[in-house]
C-alpha positions in Angstrom: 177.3 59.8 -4.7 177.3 63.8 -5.7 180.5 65.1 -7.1 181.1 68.8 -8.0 183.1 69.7 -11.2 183.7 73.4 -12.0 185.9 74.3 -15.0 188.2 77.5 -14.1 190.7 79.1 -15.8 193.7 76.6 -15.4 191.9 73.3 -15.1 189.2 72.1 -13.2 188.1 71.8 -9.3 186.6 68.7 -8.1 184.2 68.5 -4.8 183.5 65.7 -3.2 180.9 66.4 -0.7 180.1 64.0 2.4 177.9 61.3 2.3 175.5 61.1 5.6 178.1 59.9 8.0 181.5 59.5 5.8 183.5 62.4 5.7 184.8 62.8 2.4 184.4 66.7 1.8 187.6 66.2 -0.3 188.1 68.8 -2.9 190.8 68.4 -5.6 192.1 70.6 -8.4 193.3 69.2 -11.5 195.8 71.7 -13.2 196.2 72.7 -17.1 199.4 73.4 -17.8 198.8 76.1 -20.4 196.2 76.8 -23.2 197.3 73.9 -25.4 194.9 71.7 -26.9 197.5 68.4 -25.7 197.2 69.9 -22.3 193.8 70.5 -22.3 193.2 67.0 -22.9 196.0 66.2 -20.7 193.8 68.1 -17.6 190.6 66.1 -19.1 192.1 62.3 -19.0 193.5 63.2 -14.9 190.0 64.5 -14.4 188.3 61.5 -15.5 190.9 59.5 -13.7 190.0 60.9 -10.5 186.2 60.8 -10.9 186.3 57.1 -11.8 188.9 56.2 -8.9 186.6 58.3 -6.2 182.8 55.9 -7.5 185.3 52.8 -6.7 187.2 52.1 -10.3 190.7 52.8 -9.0 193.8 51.7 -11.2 195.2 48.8 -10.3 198.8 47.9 -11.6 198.4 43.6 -11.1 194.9 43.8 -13.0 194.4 43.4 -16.8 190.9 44.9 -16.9 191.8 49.1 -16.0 190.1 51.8 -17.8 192.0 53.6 -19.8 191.5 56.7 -21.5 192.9 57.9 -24.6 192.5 60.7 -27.4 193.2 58.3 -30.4 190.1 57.4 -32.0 189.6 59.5 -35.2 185.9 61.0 -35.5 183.5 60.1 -38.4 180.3 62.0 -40.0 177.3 60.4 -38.2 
């Protein structure tokens, strides 16, 4: 599976090109609200989101076992 990501000015734009004879050719844009870091990250988790539900991880509200993705982990000198 191929998928396109190009960052523009107010998010990001996703491509999803077809695969031999499935027609996806689906392209999406995920929006940045405004130059905030929280919304920056914001536009980064709902990209991540839709990558992982388009290679077949989509969330699923009756299972215990959904990725989630959060900005709480606190970095440390390697």
């Amino acid at each position: 599976m191929e998928i396109n990501i190009k960052r523009v000015n107010n998010g990001f734009l996703v491509h999803v090109p077809s695969i031999g004879d499935e027609i996806l050719d689906d392209n999406y844009v995920i929006e940045q609200e405004d130059d905030t870091a929280e919304s920056e990250r914001k536009a980064l988790k709902g990209l991540l989101e839709n990558i992982a539900n388009n290679i077949g991880f989509p969330y699923d509200k009756f299972s215990s076992n959904n990725l989630e993705i959060t900005f709480d982990k606190k970095g440390h000198k390697i």
